[in-house]
Every structure is written in structure tokens, then in C-alpha cells.
Biopython code that builds the backbone (N, CA, C, O; Angstrom):
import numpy as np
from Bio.PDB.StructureBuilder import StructureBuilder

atoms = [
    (1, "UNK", "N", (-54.345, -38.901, 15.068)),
    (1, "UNK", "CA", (-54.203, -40.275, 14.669)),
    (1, "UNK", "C", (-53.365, -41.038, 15.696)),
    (1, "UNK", "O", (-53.845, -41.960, 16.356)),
    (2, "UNK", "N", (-52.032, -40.604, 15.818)),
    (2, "UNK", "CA", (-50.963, -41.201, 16.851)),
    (2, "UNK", "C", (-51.033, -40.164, 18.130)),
    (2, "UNK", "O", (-50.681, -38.995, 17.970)),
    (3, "UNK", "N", (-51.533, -40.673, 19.495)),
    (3, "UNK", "CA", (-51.028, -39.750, 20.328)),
    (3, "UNK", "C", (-49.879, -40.106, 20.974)),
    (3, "UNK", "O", (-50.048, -40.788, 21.985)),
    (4, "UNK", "N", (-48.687, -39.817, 20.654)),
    (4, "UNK", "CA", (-47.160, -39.719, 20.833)),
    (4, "UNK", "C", (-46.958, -38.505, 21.190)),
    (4, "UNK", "O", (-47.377, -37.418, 20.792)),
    (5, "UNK", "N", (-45.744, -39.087, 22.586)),
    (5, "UNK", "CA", (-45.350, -37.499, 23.241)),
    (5, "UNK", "C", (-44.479, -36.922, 22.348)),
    (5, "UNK", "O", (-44.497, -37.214, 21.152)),
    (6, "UNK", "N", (-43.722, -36.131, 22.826)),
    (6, "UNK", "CA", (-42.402, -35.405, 21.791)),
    (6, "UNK", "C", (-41.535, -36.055, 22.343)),
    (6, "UNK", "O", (-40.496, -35.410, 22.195)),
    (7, "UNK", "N", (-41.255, -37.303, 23.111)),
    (7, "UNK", "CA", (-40.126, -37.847, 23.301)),
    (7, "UNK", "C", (-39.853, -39.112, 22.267)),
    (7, "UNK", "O", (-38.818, -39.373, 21.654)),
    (8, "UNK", "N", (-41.062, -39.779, 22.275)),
    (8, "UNK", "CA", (-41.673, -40.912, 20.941)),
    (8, "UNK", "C", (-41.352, -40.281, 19.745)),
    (8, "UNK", "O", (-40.522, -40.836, 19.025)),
    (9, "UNK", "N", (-41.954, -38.999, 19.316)),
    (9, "UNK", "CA", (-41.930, -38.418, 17.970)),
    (9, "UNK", "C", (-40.375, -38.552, 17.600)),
    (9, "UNK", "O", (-39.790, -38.891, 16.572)),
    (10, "UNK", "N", (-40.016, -38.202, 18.685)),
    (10, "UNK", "CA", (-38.237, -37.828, 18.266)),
    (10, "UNK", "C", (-37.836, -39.156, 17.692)),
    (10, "UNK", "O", (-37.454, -39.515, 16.578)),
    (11, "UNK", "N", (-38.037, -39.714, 18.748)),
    (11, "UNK", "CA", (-37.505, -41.236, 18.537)),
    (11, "UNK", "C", (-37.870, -42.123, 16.834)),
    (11, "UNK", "O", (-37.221, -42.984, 16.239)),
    (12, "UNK", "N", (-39.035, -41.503, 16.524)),
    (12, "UNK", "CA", (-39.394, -41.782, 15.538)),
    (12, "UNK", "C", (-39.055, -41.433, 14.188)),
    (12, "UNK", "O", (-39.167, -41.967, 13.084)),
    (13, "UNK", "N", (-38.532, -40.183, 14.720)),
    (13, "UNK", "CA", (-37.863, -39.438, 13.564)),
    (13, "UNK", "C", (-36.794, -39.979, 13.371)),
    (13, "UNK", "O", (-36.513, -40.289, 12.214)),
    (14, "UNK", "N", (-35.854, -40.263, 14.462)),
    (14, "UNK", "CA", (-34.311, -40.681, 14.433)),
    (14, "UNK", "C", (-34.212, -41.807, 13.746)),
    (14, "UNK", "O", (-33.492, -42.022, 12.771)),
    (15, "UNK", "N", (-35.388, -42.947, 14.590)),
    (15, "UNK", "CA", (-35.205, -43.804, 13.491)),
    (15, "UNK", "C", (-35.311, -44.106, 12.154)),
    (15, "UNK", "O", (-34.720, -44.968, 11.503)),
    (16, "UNK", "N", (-36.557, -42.882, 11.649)),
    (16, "UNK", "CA", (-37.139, -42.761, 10.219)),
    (16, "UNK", "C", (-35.648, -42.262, 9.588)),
    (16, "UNK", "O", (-35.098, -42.890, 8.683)),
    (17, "UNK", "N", (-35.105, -41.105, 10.164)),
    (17, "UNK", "CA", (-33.690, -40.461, 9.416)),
    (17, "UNK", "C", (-32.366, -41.678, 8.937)),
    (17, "UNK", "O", (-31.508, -41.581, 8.059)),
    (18, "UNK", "N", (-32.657, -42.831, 9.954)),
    (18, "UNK", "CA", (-31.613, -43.452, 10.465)),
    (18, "UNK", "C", (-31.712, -44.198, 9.312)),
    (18, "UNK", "O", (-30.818, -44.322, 8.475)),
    (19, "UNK", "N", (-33.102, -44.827, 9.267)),
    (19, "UNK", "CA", (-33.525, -46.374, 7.679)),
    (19, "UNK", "C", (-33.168, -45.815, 6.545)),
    (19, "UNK", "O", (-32.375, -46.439, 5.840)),
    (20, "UNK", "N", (-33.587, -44.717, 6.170)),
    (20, "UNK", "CA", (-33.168, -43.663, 4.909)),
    (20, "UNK", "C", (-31.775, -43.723, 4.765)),
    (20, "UNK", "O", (-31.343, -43.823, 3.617)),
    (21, "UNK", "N", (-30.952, -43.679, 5.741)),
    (21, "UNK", "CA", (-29.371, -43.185, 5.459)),
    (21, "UNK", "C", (-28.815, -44.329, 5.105)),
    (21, "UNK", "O", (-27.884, -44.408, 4.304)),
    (22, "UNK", "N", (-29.366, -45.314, 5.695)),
    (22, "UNK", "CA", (-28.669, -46.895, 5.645)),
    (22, "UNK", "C", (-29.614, -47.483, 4.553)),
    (22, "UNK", "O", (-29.450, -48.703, 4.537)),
    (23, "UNK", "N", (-30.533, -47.092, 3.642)),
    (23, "UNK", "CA", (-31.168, -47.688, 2.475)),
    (23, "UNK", "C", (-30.044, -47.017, 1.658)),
    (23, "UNK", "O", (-29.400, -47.877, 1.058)),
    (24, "UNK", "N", (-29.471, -45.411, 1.375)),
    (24, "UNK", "CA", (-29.389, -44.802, 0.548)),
    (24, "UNK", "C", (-27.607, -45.177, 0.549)),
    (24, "UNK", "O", (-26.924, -45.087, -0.470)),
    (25, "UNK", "N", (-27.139, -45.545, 1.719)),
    (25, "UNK", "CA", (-25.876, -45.962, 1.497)),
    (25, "UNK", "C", (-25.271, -47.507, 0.833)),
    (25, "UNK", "O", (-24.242, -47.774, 0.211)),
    (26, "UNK", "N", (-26.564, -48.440, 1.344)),
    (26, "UNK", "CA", (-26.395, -49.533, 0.693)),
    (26, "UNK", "C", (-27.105, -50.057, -0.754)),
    (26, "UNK", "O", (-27.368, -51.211, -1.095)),
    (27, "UNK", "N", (-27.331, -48.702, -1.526)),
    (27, "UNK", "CA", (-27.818, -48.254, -2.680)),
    (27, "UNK", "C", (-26.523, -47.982, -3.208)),
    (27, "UNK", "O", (-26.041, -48.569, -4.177)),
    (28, "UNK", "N", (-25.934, -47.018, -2.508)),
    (28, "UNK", "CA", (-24.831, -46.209, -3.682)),
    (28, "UNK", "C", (-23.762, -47.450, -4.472)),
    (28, "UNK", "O", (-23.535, -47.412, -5.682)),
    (29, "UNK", "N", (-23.289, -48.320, -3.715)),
    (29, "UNK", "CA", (-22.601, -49.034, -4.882)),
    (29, "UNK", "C", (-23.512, -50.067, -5.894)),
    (29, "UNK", "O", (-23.013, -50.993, -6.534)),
    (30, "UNK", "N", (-24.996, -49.694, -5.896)),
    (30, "UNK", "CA", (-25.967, -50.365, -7.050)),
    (30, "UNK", "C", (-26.692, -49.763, -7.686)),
    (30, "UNK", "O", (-27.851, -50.056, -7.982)),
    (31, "UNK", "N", (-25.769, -48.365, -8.121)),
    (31, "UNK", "CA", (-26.531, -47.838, -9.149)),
    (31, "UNK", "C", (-27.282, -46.922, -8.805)),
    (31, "UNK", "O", (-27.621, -46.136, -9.690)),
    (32, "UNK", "N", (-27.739, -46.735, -7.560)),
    (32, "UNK", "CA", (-28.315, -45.490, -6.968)),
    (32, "UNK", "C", (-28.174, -44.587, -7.557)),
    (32, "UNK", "O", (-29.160, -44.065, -8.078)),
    (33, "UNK", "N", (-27.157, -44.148, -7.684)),
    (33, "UNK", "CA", (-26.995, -42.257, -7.765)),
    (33, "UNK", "C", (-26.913, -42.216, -8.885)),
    (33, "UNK", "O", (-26.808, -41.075, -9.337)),
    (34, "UNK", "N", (-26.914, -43.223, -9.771)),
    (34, "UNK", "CA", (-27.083, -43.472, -11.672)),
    (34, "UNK", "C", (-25.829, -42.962, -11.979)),
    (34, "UNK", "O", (-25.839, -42.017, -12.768)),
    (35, "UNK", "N", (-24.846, -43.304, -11.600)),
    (35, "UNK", "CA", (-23.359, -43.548, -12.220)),
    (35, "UNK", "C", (-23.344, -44.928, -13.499)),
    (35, "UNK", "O", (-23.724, -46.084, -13.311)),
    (36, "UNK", "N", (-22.918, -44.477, -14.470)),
    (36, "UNK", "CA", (-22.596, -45.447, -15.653)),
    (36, "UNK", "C", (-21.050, -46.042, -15.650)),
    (36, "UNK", "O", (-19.899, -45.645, -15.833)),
    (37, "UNK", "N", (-21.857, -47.393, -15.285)),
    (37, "UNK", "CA", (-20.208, -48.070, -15.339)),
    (37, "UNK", "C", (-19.279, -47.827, -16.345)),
    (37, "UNK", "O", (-18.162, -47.700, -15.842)),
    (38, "UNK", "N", (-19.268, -47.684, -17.800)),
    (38, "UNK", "CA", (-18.567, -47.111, -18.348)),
    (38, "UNK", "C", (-18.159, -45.997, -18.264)),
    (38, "UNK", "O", (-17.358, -45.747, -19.164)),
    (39, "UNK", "N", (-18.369, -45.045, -17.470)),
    (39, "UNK", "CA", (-18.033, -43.628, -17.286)),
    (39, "UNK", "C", (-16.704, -43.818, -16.228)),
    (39, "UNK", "O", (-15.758, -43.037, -16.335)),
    (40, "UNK", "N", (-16.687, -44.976, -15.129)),
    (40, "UNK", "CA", (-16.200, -44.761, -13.972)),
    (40, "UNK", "C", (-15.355, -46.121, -14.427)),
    (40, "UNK", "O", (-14.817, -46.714, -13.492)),
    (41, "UNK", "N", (-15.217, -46.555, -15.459)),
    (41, "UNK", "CA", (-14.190, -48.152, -15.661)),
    (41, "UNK", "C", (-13.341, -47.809, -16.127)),
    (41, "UNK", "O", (-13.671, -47.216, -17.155)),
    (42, "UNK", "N", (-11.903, -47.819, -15.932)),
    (42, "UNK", "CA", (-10.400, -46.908, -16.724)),
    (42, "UNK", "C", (-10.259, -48.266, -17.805)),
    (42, "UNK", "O", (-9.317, -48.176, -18.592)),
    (43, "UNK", "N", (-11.038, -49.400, -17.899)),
    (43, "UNK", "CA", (-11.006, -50.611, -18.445)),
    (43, "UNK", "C", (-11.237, -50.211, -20.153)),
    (43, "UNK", "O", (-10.531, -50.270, -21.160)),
    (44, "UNK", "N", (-12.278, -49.890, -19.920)),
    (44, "UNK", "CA", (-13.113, -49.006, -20.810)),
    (44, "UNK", "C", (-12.259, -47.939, -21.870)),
    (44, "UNK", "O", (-12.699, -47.613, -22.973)),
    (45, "UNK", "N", (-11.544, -47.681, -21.560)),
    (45, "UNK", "CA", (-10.906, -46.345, -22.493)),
    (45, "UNK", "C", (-9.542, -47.043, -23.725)),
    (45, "UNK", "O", (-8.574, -47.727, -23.395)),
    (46, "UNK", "N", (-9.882, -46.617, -25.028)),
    (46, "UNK", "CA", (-9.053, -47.058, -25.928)),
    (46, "UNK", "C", (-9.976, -48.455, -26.484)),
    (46, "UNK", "O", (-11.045, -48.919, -26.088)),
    (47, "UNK", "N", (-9.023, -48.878, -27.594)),
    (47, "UNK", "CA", (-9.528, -49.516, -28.985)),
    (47, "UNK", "C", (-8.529, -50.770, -28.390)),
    (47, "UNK", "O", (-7.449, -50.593, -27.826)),
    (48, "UNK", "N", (-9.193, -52.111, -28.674)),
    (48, "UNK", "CA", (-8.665, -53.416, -28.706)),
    (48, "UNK", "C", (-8.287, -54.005, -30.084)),
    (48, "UNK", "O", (-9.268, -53.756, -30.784)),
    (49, "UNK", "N", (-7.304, -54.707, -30.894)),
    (49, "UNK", "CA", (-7.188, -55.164, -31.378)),
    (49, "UNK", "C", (-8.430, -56.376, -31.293)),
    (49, "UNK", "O", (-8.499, -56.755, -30.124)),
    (50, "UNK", "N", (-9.490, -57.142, -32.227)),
    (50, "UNK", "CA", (-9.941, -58.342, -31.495)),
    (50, "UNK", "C", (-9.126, -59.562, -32.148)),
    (50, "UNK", "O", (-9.567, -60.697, -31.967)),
    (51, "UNK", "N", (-8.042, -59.390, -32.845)),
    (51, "UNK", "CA", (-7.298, -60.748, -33.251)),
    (51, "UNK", "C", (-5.974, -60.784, -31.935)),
    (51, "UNK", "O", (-5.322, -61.809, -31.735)),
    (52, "UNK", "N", (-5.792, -59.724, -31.282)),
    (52, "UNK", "CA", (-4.726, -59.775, -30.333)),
    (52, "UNK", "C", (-4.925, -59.483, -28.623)),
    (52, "UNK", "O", (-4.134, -59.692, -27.703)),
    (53, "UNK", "N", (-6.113, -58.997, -28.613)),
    (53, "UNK", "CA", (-6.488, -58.395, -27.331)),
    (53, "UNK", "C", (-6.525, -59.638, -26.610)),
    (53, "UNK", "O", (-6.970, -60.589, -27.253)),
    (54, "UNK", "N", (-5.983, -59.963, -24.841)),
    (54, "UNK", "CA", (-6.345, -60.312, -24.223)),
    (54, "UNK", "C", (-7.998, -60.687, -23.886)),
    (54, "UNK", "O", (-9.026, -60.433, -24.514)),
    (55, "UNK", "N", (-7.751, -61.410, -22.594)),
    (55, "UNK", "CA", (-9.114, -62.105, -21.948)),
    (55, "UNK", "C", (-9.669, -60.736, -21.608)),
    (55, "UNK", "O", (-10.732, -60.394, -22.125)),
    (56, "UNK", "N", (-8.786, -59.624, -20.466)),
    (56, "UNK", "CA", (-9.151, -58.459, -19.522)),
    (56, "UNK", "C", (-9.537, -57.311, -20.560)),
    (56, "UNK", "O", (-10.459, -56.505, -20.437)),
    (57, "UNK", "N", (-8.292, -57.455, -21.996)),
    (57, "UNK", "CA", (-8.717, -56.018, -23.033)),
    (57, "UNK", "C", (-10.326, -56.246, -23.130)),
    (57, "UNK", "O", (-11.072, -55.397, -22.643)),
    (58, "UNK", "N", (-10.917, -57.558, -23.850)),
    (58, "UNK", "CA", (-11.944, -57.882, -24.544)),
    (58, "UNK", "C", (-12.967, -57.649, -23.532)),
    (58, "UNK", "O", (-14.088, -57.233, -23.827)),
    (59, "UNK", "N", (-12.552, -57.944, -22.199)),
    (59, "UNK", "CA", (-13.559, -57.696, -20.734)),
    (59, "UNK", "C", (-13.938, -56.147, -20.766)),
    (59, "UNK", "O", (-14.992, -55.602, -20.439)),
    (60, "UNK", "N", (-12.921, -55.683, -21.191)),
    (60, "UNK", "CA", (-12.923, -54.223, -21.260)),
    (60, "UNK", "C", (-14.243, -53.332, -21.853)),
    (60, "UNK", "O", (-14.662, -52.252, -21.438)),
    (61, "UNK", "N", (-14.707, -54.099, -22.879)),
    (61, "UNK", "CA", (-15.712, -54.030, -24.188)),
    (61, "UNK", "C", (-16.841, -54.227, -23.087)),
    (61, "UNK", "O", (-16.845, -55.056, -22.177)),
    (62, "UNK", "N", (-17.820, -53.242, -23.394)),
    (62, "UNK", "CA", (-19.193, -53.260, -22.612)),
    (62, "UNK", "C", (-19.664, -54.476, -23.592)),
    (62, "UNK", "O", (-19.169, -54.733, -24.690)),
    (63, "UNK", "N", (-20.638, -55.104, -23.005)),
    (63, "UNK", "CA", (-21.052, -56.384, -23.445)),
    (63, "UNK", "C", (-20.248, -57.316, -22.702)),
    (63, "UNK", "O", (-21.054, -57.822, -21.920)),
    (64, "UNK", "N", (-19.649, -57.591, -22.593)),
    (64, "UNK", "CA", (-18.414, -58.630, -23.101)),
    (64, "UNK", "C", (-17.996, -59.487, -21.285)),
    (64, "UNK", "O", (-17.238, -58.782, -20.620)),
    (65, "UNK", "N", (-18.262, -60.301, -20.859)),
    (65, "UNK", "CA", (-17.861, -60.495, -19.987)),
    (65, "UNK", "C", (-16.624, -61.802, -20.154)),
    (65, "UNK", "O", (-16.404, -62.341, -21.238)),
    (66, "UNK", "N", (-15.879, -62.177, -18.837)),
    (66, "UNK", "CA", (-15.177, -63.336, -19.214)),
    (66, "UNK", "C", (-15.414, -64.528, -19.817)),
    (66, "UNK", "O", (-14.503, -65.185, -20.319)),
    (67, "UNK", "N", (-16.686, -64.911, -19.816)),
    (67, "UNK", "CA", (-17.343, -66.012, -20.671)),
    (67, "UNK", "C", (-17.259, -65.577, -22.584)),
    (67, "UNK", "O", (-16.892, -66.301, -23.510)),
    (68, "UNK", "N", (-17.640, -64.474, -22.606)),
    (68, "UNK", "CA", (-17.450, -64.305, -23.974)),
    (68, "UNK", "C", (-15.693, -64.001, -24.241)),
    (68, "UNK", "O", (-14.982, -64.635, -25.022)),
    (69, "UNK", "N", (-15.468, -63.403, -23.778)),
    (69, "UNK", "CA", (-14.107, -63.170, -24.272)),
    (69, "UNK", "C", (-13.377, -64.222, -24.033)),
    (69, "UNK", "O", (-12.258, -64.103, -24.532)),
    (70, "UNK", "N", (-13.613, -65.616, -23.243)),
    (70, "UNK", "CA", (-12.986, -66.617, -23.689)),
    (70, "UNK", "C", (-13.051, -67.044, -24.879)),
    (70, "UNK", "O", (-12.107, -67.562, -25.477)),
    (71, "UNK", "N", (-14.319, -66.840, -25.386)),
    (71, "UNK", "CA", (-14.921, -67.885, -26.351)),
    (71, "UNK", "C", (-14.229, -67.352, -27.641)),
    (71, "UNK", "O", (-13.644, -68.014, -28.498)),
    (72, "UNK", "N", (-14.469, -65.714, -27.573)),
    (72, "UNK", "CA", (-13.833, -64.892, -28.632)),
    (72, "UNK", "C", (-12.756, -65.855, -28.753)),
    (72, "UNK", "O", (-12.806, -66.733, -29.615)),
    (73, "UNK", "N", (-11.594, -65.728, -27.787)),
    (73, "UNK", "CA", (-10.200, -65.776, -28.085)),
    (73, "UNK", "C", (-10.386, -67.477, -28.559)),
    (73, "UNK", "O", (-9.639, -67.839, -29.468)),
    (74, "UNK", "N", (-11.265, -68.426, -28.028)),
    (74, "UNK", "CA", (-10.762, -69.917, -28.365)),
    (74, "UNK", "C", (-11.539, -69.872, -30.359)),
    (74, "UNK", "O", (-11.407, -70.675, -31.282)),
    (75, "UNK", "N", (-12.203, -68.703, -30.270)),
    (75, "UNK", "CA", (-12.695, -68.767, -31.818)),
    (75, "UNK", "C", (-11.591, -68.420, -33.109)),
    (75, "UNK", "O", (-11.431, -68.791, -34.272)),
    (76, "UNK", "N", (-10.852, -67.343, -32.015)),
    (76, "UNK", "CA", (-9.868, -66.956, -33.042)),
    (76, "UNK", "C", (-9.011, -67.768, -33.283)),
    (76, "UNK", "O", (-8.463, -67.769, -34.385)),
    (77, "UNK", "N", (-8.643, -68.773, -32.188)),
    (77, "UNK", "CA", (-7.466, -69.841, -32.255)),
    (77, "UNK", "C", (-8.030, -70.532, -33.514)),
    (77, "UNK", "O", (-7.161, -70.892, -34.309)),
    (78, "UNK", "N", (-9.360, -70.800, -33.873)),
    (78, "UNK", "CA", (-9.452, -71.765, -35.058)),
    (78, "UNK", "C", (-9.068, -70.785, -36.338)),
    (78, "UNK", "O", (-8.218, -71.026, -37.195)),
    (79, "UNK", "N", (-9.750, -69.846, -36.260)),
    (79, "UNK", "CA", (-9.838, -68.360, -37.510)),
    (79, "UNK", "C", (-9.896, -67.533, -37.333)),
    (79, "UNK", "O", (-10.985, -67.077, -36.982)),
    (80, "UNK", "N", (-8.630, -66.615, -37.454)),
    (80, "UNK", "CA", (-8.671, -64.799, -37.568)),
    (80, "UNK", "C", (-10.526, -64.732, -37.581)),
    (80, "UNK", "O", (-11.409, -65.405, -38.113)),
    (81, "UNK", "N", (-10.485, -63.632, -36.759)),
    (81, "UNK", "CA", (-11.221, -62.131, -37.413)),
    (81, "UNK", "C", (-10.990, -61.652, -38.398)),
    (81, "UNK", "O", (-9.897, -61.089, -38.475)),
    (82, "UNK", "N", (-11.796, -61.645, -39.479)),
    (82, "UNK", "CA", (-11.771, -60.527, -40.715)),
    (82, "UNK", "C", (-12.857, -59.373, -40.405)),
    (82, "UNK", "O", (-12.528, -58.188, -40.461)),
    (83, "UNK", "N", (-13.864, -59.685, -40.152)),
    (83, "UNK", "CA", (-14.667, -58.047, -39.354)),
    (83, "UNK", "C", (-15.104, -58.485, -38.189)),
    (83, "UNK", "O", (-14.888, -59.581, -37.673)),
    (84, "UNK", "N", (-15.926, -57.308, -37.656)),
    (84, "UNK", "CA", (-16.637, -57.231, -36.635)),
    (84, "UNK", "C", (-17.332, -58.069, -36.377)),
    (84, "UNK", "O", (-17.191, -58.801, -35.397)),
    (85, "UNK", "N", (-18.690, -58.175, -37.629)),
    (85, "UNK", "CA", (-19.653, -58.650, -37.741)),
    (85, "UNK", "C", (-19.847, -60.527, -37.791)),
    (85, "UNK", "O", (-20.922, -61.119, -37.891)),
    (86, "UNK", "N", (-18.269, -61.248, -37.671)),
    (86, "UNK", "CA", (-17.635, -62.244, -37.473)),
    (86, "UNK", "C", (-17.640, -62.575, -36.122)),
    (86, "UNK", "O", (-16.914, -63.495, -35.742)),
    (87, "UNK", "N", (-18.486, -61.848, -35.178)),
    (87, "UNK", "CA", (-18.126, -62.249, -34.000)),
    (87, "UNK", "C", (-19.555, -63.329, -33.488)),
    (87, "UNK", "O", (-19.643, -64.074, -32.512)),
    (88, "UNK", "N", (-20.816, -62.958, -34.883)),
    (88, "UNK", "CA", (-22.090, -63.442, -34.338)),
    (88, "UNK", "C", (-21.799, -64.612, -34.590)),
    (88, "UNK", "O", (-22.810, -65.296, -34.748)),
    (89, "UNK", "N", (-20.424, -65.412, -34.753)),
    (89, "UNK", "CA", (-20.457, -66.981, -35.091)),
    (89, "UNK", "C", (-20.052, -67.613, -33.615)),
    (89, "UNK", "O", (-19.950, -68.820, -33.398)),
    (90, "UNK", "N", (-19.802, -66.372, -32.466)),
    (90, "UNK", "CA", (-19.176, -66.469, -30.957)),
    (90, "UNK", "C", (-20.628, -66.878, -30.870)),
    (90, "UNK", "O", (-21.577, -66.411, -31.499)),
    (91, "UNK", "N", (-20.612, -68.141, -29.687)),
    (91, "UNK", "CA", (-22.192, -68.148, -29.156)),
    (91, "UNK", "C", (-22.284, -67.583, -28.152)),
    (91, "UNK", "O", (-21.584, -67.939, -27.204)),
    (92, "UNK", "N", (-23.348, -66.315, -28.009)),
    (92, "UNK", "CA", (-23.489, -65.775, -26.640)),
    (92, "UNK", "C", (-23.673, -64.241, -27.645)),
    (92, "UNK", "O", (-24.422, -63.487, -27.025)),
    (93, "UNK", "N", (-23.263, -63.682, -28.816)),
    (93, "UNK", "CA", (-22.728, -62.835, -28.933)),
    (93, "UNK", "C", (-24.117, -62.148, -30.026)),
    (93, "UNK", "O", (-24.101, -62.337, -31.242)),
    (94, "UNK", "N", (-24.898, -61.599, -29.537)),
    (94, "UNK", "CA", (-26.036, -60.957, -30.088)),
    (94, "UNK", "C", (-25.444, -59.736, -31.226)),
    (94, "UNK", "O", (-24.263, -59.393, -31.286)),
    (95, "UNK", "N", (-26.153, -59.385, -31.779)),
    (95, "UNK", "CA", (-26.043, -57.914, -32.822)),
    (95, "UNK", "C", (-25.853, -57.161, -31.466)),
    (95, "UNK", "O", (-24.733, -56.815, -31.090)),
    (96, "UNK", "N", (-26.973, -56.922, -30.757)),
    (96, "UNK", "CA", (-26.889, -55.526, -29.356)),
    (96, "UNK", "C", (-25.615, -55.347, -28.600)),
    (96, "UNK", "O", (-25.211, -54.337, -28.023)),
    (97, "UNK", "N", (-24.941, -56.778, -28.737)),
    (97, "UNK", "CA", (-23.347, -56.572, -27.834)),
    (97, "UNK", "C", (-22.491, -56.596, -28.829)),
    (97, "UNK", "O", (-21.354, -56.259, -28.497)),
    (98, "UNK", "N", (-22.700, -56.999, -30.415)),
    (98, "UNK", "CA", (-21.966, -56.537, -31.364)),
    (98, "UNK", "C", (-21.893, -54.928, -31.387)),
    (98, "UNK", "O", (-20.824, -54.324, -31.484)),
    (99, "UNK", "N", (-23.171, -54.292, -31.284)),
    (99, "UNK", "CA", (-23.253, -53.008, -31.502)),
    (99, "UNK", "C", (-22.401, -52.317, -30.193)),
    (99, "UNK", "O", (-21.410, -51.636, -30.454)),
    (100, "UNK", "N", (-22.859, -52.535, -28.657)),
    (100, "UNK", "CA", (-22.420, -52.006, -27.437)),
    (100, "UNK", "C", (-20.636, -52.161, -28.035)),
    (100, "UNK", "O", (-20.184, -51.088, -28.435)),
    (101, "UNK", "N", (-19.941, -53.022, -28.089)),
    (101, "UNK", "CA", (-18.553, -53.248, -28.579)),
    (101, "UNK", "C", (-17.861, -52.568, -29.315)),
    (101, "UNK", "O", (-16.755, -52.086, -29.072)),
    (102, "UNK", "N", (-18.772, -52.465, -30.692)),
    (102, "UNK", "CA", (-18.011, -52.028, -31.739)),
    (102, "UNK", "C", (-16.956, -50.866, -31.803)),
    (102, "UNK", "O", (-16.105, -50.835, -32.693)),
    (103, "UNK", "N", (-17.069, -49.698, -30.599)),
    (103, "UNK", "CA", (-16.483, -48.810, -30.791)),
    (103, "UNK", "C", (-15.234, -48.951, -29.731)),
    (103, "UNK", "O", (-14.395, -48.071, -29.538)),
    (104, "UNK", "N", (-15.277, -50.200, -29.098)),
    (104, "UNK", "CA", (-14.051, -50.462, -28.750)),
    (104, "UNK", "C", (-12.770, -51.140, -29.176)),
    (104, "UNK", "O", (-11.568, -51.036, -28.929)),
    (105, "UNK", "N", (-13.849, -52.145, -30.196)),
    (105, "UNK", "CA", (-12.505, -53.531, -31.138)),
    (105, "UNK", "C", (-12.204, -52.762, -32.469)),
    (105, "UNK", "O", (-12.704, -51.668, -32.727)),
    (106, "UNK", "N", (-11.607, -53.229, -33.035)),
    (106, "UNK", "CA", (-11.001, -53.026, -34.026)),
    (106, "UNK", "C", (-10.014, -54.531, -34.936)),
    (106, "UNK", "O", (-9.594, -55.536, -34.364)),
    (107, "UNK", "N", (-9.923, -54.305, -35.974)),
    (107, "UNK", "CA", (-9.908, -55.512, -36.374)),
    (107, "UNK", "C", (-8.330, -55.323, -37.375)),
    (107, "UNK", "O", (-8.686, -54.878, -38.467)),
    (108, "UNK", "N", (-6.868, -55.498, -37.356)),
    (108, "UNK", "CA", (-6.013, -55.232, -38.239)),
    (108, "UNK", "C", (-4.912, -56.837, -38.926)),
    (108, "UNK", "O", (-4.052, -56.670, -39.791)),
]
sb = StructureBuilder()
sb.init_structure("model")
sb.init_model(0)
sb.init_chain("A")
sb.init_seg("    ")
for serial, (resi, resn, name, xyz) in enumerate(atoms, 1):
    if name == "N":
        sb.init_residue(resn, " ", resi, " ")
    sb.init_atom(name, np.array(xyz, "f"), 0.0, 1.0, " ", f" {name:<3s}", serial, name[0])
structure = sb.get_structure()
């Protein structure tokens, strides 16, 4: 098909080895190697109060980014939390990120 000497081939290889290493490195911090951000977030570990937790605790909560956990906290300023399930009055805040959450907040 290709008549290439063995000086081309090489060359071809090096570069074929070369695109691979530099796809697979600028992969690894996106999930490549299927690392779960919760596995590798020290954010992540332990139970939040949600009537007392910070902006960063509530960030902490898979789901939950700084947009919601503002909103959380400007919701609570009007009314405590009495459950969990008090959070679908947050806009942004689905059952699926009620559920992803739940085993981080806690409500006292």
C-alpha cells in the first residue's frame, strides 16, 4: 500500500507513539482514566448541617454547585429547613440532586 523506507516507517511510528501520549495526557485531568470526583474530593467527606453549613460545606454536596448553595443559604435566611425534601422550593434543585445530596446534609 505505502512504499516507505524504514527510515519514514520509524518516523511514523514516533510520531504515531508521540499523538497517543499527548491525547492520553491531556485526557487524564478529564476523566480519562475514570476517576470519580467524589472519590478524590476531601470536600466530600462528612455530614453538613443544611440550616448551618457554609457556601464551600454545601459545595461540598455532589449536586450542589456555588449557584445553588447560594440560593440554599439566601432560602434559609427567609425559613429554617425542617427536611430535606424542603430544598425542592430552592430553584435549580431537582429530586436527582435532592437524592445525589442527601447523604451528605442533615437537618438539626
Amino acid at each position: 500500500m505505502f512504499n516507505l523506507t524504514q527510515d519514514e516507517r520509524r518516523i511514523v511510528l514516533f510520531l504515531s507513539v508521540f499523538a497517543l501520549a499527548g491525547i492520553m495526557i491531556s485526557r487524564a485531568g478529564k476523566g480519562f482514566f475514570f476517576f470519580k470526583e467524589a472519590e478524590c474530593d476531601i470536600r466530600n467527606i462528612g455530614k453538613f448541617n443544611l440550616n448551618t453549613a457554609g457556601i464551600e460545606e454545601l459545595m461540598g454536596a455532589p449536586g450542589i454547585g456555588e449557584r445553588l448553595a447560594g440560593r440554599i443559604i439566601e432560602r434559609r435566611k427567609v425559613r429554617k429547613f425542617s427536611c430535606i425534601e424542603e430544598l425542592k422550593e430552592v430553584k435549580g434543585m431537582s429530586d436527582y440532586r435532592i437524592n445525589k445530596a442527601r447523604d451528605y446534609l442533615y437537618i438539626q
